[in-house]
CHARMM internal coordinates of N, CA and C (Angstrom, degrees):
IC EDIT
DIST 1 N 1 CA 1.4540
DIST 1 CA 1 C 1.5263
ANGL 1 N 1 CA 1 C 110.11
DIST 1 C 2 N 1.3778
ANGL 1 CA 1 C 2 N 120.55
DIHE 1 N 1 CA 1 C 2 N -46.96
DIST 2 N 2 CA 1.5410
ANGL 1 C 2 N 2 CA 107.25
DIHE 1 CA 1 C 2 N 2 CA 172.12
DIST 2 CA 2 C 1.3142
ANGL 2 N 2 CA 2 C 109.54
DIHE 1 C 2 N 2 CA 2 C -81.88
DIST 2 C 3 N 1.2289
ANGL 2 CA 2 C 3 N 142.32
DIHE 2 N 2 CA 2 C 3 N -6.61
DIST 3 N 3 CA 1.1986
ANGL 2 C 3 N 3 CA 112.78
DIHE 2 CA 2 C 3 N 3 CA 167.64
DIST 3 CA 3 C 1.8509
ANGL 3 N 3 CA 3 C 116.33
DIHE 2 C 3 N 3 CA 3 C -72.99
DIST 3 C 4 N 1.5065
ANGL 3 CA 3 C 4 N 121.26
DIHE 3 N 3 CA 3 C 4 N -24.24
DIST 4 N 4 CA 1.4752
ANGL 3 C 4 N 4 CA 129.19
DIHE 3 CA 3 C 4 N 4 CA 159.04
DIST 4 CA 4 C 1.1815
ANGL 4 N 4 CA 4 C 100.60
DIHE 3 C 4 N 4 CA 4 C -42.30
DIST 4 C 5 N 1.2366
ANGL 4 CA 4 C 5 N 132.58
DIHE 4 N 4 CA 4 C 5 N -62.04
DIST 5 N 5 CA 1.4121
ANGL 4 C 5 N 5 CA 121.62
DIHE 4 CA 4 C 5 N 5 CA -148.74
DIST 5 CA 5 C 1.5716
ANGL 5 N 5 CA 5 C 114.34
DIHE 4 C 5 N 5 CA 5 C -86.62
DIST 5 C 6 N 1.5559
ANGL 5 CA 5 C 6 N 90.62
DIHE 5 N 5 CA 5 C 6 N -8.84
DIST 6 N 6 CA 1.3642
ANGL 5 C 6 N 6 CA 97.00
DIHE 5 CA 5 C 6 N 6 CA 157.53
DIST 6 CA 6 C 1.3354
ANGL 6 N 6 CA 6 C 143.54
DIHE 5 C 6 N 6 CA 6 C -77.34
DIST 6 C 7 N 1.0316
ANGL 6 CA 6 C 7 N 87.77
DIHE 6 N 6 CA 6 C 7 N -35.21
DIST 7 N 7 CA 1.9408
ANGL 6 C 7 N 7 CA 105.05
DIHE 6 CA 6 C 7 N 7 CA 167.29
DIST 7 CA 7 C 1.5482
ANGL 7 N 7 CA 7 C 103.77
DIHE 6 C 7 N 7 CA 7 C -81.66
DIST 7 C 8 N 1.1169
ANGL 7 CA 7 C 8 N 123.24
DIHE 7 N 7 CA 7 C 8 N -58.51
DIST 8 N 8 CA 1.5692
ANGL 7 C 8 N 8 CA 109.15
DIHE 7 CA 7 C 8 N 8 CA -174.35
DIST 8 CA 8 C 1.5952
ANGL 8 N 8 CA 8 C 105.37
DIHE 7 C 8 N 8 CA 8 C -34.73
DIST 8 C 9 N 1.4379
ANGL 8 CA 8 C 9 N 98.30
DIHE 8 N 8 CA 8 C 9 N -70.59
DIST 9 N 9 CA 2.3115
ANGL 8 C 9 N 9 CA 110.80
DIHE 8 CA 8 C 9 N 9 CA 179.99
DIST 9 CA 9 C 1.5016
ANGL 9 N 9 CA 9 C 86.76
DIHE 8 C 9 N 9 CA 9 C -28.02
DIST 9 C 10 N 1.5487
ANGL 9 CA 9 C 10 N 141.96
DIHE 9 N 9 CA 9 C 10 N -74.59
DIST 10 N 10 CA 1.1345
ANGL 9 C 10 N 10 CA 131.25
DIHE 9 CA 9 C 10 N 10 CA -170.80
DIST 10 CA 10 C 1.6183
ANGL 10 N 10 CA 10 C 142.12
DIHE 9 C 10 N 10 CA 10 C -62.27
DIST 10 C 11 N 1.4815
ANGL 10 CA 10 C 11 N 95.69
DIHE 10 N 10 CA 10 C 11 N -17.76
DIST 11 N 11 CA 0.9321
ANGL 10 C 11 N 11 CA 101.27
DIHE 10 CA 10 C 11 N 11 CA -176.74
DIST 11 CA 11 C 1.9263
ANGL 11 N 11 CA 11 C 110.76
DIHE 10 C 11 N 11 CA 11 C -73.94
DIST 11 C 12 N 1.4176
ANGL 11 CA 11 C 12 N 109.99
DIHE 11 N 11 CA 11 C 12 N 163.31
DIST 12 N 12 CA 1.4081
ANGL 11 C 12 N 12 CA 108.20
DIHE 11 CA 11 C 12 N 12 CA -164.39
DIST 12 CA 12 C 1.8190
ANGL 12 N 12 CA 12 C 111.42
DIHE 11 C 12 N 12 CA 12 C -162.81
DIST 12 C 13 N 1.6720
ANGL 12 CA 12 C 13 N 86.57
DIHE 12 N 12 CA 12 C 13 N 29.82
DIST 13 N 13 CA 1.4338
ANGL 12 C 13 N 13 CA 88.30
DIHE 12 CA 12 C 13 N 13 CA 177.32
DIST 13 CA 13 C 1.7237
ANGL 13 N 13 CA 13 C 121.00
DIHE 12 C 13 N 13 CA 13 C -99.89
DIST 13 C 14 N 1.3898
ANGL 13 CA 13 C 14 N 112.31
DIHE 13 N 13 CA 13 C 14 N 17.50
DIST 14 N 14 CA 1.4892
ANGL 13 C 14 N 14 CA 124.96
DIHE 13 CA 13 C 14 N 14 CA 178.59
DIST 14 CA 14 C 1.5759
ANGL 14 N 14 CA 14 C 107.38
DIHE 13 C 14 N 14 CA 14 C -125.96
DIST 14 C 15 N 1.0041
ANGL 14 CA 14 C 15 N 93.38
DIHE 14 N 14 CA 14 C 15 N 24.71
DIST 15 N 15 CA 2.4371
ANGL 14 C 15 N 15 CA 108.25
DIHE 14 CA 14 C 15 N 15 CA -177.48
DIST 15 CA 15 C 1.2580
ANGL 15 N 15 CA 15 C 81.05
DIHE 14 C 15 N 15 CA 15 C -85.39
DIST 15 C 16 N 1.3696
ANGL 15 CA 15 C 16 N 124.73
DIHE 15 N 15 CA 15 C 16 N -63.38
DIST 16 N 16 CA 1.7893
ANGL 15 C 16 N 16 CA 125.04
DIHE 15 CA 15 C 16 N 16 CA -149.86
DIST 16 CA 16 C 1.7241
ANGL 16 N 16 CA 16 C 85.97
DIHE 15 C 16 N 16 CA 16 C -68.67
DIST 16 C 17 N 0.9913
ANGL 16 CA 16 C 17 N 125.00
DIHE 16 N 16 CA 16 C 17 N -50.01
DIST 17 N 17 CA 1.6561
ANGL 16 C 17 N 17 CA 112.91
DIHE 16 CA 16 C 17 N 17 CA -168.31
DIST 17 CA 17 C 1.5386
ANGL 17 N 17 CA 17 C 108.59
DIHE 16 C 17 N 17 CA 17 C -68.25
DIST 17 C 18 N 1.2669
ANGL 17 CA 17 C 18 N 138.38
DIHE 17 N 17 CA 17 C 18 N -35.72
DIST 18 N 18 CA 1.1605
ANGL 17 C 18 N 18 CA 140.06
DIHE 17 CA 17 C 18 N 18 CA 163.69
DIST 18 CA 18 C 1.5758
ANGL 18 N 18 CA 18 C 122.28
DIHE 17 C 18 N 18 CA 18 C -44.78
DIST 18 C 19 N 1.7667
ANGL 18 CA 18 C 19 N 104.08
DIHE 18 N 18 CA 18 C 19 N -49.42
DIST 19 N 19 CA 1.4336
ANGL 18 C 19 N 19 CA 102.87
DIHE 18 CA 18 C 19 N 19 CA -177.82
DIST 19 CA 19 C 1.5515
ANGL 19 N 19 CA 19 C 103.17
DIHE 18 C 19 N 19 CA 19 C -73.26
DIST 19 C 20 N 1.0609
ANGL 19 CA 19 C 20 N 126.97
DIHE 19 N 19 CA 19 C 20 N -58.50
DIST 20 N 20 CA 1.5597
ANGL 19 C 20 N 20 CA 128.49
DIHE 19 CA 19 C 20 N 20 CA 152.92
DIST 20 CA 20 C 1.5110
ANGL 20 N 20 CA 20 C 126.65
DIHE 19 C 20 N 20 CA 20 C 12.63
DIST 20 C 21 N 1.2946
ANGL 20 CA 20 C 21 N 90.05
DIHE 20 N 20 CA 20 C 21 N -60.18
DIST 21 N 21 CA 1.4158
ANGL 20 C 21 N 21 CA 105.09
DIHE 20 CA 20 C 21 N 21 CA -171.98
DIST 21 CA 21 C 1.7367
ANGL 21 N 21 CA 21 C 97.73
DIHE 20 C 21 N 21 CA 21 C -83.50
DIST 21 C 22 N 1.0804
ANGL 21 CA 21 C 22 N 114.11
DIHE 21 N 21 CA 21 C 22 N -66.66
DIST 22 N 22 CA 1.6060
ANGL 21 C 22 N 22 CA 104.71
DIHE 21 CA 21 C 22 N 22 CA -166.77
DIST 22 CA 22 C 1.6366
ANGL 22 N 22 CA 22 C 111.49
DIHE 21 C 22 N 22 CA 22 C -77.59
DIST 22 C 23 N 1.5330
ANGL 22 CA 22 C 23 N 112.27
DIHE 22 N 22 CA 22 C 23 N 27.13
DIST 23 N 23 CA 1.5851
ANGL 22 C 23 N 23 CA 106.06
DIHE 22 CA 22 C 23 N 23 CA 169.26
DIST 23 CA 23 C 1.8933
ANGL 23 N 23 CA 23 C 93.31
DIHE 22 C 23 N 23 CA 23 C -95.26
DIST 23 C 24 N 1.6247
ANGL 23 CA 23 C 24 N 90.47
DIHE 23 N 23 CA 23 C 24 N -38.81
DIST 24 N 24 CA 1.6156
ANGL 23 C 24 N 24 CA 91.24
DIHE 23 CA 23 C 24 N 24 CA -170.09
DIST 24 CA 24 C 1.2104
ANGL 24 N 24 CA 24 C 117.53
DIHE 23 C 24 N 24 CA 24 C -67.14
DIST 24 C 25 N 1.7525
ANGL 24 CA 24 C 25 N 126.12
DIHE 24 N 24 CA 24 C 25 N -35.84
DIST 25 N 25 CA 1.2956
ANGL 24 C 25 N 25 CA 126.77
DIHE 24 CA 24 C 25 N 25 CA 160.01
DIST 25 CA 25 C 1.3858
ANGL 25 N 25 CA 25 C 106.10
DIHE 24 C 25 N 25 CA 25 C -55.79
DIST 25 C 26 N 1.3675
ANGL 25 CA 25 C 26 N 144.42
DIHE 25 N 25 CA 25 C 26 N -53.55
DIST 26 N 26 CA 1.9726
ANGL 25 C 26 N 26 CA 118.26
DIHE 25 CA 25 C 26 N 26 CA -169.46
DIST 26 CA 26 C 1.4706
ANGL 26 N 26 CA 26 C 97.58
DIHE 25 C 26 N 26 CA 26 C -70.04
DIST 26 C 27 N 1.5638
ANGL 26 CA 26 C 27 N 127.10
DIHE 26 N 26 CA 26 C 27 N -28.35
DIST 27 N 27 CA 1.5220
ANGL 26 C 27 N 27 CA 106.16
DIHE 26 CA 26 C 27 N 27 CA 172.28
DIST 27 CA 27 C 1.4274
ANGL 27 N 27 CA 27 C 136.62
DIHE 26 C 27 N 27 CA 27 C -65.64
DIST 27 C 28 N 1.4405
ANGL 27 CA 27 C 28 N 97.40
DIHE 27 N 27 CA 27 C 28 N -12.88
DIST 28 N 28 CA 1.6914
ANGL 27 C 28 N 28 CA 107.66
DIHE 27 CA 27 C 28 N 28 CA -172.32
DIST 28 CA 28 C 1.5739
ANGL 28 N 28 CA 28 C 77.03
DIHE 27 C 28 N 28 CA 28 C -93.97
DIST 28 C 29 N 1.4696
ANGL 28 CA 28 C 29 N 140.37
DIHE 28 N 28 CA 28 C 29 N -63.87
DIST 29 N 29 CA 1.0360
ANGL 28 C 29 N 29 CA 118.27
DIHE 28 CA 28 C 29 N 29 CA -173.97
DIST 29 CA 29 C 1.6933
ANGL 29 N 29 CA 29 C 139.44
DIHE 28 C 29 N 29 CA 29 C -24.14
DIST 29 C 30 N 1.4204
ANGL 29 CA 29 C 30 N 99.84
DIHE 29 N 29 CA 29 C 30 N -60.88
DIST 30 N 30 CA 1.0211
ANGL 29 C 30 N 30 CA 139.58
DIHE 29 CA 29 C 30 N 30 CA -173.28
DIST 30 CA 30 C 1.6396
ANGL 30 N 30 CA 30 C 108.40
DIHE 29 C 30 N 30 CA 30 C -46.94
DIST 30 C 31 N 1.6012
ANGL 30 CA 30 C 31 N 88.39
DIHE 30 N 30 CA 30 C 31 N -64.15
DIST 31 N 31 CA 2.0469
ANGL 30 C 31 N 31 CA 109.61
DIHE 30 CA 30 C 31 N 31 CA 179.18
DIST 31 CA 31 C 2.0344
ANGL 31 N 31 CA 31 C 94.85
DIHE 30 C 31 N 31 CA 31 C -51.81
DIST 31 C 32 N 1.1194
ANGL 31 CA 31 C 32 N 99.64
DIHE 31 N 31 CA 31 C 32 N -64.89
DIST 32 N 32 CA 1.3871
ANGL 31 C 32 N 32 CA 110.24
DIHE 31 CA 31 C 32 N 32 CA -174.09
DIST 32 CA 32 C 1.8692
ANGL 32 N 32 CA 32 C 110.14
DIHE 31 C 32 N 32 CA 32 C -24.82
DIST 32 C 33 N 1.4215
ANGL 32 CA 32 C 33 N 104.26
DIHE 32 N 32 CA 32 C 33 N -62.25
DIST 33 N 33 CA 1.8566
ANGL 32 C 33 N 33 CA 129.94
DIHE 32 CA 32 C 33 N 33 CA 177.13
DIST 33 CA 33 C 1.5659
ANGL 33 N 33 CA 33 C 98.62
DIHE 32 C 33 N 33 CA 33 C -43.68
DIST 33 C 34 N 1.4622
ANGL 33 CA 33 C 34 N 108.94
DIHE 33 N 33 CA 33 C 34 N -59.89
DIST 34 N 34 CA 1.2780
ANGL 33 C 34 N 34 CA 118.05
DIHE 33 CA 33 C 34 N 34 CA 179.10
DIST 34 CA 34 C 1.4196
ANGL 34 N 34 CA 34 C 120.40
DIHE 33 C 34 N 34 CA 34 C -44.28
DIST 34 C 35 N 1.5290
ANGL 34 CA 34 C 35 N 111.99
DIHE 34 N 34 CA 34 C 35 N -68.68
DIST 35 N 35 CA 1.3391
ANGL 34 C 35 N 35 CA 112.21
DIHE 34 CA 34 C 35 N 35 CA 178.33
DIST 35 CA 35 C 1.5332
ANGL 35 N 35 CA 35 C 122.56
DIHE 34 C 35 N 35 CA 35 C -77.83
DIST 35 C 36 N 0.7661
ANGL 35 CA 35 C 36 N 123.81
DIHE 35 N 35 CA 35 C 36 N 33.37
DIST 36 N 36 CA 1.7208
ANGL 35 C 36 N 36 CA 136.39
DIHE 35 CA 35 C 36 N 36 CA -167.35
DIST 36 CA 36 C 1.7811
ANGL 36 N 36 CA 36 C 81.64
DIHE 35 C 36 N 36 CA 36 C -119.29
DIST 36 C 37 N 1.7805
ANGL 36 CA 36 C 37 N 110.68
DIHE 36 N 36 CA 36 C 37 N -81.86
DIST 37 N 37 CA 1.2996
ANGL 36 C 37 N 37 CA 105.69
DIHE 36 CA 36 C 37 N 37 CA -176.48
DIST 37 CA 37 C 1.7357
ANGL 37 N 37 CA 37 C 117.14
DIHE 36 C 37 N 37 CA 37 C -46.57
DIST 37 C 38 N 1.1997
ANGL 37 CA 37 C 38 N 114.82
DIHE 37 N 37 CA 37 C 38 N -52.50
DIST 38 N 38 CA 1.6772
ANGL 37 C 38 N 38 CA 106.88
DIHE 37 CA 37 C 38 N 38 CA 171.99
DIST 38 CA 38 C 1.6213
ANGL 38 N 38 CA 38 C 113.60
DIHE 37 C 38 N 38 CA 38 C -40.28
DIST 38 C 39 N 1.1443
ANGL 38 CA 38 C 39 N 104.13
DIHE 38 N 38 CA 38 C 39 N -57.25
DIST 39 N 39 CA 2.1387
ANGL 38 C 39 N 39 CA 110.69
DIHE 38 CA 38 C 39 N 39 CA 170.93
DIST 39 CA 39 C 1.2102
ANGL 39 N 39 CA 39 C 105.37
DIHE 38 C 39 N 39 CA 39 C -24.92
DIST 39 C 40 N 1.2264
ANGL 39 CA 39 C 40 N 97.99
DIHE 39 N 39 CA 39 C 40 N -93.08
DIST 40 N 40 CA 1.7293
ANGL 39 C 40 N 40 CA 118.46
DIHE 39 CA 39 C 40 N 40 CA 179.73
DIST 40 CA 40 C 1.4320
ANGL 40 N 40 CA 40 C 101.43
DIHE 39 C 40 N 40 CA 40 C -31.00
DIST 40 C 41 N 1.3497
ANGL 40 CA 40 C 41 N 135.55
DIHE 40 N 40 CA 40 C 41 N -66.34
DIST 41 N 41 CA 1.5642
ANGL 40 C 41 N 41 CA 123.47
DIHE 40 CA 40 C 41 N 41 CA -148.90
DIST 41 CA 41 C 1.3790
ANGL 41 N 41 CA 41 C 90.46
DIHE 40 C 41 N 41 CA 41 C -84.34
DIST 41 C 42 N 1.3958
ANGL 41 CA 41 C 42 N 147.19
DIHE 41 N 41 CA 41 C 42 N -47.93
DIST 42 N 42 CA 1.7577
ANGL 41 C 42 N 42 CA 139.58
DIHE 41 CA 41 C 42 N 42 CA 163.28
DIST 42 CA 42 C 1.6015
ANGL 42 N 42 CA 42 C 108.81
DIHE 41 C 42 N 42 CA 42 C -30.18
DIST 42 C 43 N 1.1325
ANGL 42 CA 42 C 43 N 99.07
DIHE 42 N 42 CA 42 C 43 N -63.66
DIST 43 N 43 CA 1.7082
ANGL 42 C 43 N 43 CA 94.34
DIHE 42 CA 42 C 43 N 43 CA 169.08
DIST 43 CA 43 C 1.5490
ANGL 43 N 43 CA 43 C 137.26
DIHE 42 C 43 N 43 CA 43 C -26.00
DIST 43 C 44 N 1.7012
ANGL 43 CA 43 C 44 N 83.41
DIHE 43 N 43 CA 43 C 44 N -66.49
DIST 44 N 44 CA 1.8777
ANGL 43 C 44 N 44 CA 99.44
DIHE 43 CA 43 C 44 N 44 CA -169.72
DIST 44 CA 44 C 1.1814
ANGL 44 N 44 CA 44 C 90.62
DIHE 43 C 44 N 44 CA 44 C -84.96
DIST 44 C 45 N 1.3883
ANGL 44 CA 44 C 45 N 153.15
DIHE 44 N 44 CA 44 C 45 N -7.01
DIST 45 N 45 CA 1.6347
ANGL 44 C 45 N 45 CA 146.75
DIHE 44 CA 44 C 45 N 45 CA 132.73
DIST 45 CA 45 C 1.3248
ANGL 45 N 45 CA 45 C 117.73
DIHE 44 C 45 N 45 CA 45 C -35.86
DIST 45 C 46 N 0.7815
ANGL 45 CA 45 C 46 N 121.27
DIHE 45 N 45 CA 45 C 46 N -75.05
DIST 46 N 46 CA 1.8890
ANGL 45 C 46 N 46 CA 139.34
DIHE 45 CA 45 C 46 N 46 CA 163.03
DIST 46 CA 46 C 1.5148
ANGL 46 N 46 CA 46 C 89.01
DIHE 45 C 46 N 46 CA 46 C -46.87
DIST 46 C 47 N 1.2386
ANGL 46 CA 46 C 47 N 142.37
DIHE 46 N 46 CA 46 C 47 N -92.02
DIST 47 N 47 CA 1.4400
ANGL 46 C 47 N 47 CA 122.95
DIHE 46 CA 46 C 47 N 47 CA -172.69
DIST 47 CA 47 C 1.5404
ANGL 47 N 47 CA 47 C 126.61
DIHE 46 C 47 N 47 CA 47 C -14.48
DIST 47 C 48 N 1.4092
ANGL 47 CA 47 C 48 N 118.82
DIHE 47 N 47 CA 47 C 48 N -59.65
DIST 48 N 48 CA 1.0329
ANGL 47 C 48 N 48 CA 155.88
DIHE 47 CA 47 C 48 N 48 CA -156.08
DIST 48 CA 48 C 1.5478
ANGL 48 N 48 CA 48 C 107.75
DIHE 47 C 48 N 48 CA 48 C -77.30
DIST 48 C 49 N 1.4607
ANGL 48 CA 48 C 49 N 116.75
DIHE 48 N 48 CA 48 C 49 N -37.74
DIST 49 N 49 CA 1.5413
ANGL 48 C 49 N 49 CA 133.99
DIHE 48 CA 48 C 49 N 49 CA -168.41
DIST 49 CA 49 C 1.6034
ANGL 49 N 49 CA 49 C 104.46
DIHE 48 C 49 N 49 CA 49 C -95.31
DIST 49 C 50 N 1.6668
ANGL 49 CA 49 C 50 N 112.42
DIHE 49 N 49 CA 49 C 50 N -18.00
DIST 50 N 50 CA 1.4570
ANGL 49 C 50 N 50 CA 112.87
DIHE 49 CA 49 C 50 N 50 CA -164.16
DIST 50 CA 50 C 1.4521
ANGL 50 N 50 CA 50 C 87.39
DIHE 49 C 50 N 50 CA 50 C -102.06
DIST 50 C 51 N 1.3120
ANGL 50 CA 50 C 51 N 129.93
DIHE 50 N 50 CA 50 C 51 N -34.71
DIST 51 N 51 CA 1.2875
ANGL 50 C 51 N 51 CA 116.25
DIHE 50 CA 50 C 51 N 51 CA 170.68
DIST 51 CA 51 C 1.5816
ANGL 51 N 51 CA 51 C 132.69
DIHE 50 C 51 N 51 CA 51 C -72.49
DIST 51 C 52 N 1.5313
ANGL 51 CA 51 C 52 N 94.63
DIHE 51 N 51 CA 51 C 52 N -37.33
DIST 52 N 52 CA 2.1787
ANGL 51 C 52 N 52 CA 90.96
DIHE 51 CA 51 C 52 N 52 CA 158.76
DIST 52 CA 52 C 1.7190
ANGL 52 N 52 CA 52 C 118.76
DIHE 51 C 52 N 52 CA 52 C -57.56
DIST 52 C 53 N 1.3251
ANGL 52 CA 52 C 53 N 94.34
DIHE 52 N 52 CA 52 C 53 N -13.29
DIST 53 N 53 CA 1.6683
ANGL 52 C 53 N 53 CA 87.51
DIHE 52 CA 52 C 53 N 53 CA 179.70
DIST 53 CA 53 C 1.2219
ANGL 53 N 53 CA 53 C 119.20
DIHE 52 C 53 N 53 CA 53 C -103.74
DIST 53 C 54 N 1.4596
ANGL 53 CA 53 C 54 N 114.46
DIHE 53 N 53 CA 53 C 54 N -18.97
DIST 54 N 54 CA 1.5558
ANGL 53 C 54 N 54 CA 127.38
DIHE 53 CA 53 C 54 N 54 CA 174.39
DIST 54 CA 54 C 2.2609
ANGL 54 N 54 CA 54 C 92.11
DIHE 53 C 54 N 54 CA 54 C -73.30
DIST 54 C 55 N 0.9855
ANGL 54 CA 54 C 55 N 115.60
DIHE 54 N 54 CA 54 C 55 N -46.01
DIST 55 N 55 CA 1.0247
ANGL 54 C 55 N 55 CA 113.34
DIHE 54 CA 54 C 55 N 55 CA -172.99
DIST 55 CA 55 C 1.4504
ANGL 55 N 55 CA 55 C 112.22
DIHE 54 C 55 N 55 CA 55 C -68.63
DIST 55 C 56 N 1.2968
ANGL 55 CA 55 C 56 N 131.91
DIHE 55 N 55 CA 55 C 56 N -3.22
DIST 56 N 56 CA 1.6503
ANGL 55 C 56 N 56 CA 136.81
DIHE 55 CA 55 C 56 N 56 CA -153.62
DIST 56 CA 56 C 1.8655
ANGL 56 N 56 CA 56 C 93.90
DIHE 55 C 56 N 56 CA 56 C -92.00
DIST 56 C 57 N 1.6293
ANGL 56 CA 56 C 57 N 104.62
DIHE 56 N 56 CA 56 C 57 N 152.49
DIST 57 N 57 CA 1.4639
ANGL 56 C 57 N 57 CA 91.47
DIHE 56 CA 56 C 57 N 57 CA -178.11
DIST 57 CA 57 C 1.4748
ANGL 57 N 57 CA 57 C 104.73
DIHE 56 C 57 N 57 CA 57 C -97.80
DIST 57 C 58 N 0.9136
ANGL 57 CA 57 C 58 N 132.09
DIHE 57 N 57 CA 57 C 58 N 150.62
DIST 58 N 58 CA 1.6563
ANGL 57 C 58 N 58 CA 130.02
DIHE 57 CA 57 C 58 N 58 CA -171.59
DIST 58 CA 58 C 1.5379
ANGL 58 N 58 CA 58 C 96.71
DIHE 57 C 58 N 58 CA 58 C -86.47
DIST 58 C 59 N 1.3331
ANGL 58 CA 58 C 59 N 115.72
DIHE 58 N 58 CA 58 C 59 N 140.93
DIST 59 N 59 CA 1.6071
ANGL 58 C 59 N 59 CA 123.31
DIHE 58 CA 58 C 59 N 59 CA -163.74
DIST 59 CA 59 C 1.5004
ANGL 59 N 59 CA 59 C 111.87
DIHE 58 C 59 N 59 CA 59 C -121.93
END
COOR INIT
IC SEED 1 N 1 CA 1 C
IC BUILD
């Protein structure tokens, strides 16, 4: 039995799957932050563009 628990402590073939995983979770995070702020600022652009034109005098 301690020699198992010795090799498991050593063992290190589920590190690469671990880092793996939580690079891809802060990247999905990350993308997510990103496109939320892009939303929002496309938006209040488009907000912003429908009202200079609602405001325009027709000629």
């Amino acid at each position: 039995m301690l020699n198992f628990i010795k090799n498991f402590r050593n063992d290190e073939d589920g590190a690469v799957t671990v880092d793996f995983v939580v690079l891809t979770a802060a990247i999905v995070v990350l993308g997510l932050a990103v496109g939320g702020a892009v939303s929002r600022g496309a938006t209040g652009l488009a907000n912003d563009i429908e009202d200079s034109l609602d405001n325009m005098n027709a000629s």
